[in-house]
C-alpha positions, 0 to 999 in steps of 0.5 A, spaced: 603 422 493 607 424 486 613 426 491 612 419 495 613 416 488 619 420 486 622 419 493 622 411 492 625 412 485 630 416 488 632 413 494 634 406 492 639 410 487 642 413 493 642 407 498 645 403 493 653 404 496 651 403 503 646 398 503 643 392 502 636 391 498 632 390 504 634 395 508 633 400 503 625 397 502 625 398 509 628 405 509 624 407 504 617 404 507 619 408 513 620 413 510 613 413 506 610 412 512 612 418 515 610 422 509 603 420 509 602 420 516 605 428 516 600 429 509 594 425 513 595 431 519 596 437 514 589 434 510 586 433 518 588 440 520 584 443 513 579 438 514 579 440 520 577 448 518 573 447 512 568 443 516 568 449 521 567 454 515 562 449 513 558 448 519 560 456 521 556 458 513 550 453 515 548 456 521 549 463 518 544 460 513 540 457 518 539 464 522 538 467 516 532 463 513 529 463 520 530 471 520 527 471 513 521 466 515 519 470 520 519 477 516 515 473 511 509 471 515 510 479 518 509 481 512 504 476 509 500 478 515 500 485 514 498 485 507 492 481 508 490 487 513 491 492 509 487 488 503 482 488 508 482 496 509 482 496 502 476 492 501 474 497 507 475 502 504 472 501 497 465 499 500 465 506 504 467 510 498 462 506 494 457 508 499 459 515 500 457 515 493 451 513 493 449 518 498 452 523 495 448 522 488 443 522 493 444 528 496 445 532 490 438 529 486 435 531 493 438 538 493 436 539 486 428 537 487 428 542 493 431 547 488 427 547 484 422 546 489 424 553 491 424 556 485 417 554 484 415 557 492 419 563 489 415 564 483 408 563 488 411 568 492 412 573 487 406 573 483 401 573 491 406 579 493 405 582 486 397 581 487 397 583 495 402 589 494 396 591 488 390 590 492 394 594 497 394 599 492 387 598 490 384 599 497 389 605 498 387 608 493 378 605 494 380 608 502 381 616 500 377 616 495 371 614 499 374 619 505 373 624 499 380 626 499 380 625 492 376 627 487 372 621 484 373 621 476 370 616 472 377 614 468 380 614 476 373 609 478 375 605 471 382 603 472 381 602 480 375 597 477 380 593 472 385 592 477 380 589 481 378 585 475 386 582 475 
């Protein structure tokens, strides 16, 4: 537009010797009209690339938003699941450690219960294996195989006592 000016302030300078005033306006009208219709035809061309650019760059968007869409709703859905295994999984560790504090509650009661049982056995099997004694020693006594003193005849009667 700058250069349309400058060219009409110009021209008139060099038509000046040839032609009349009309003819230069008209010259110089023409002249523009070329000029415009030629920066009209530069200004269409890059018009003409920037909307592709443009309309290239939205569909890319466009792509992009619908592949990040897609991958949101995949991911989102992932999460809820394995949130629902974790809630899962919580329950089962709570469970288990129930059960465990009850298996070891259990598992000391039978110990000690055990402990008691062996305690029983052991004071019996200590009475049998006496009395076992006790008769041994009443069979052969009986059987003459031993001389029957009196101190022999005491202890034997203090172990039955026990």
């Amino acid at each position: 537009m700058l250069r349309a000016v400058m060219i009409s302030l110009l021209l008139p300078v060099a038509f000046a010797a040839a032609a009349t005033p009309v003819e230069k306006v008209v010259g110089l009208l023409e002249k523009l009209h070329e000029e415009t219709q030629a920066e009209g035809l530069a200004e269409s061309i890059q018009y003409g690339k920037f909307s592709c650019f443009c309309k290239a760059q939205a569909d890319q968007k466009l792509e992009n938003i619908a592949k990040a869409s897609s991958s949101i709703d995949r991911l989102g859905a992932k999460i809820k699941k394995l949130a629902s295994s974790i809630d899962t999984m919580d329950s089962d560790v709570a469970e288990s450690k129930k059960e465990i504090k009850s298996l070891e509650k259990k598992s000391e009661e039978d110990a000690d219960t055990r402990s008691a049982d062996h305690q029983d056995f052991t004071i019996k099997l200590n009475d049998m294996n006496g009395a076992i004694n006790e008769v041994t020693e009443a069979i052969e006594v009986m059987r003459g195989g031993m001389a029957a003193t009196p101190s022999r005849l005491c202890r034997s009667q203090q172990r039955l006592r026990r």
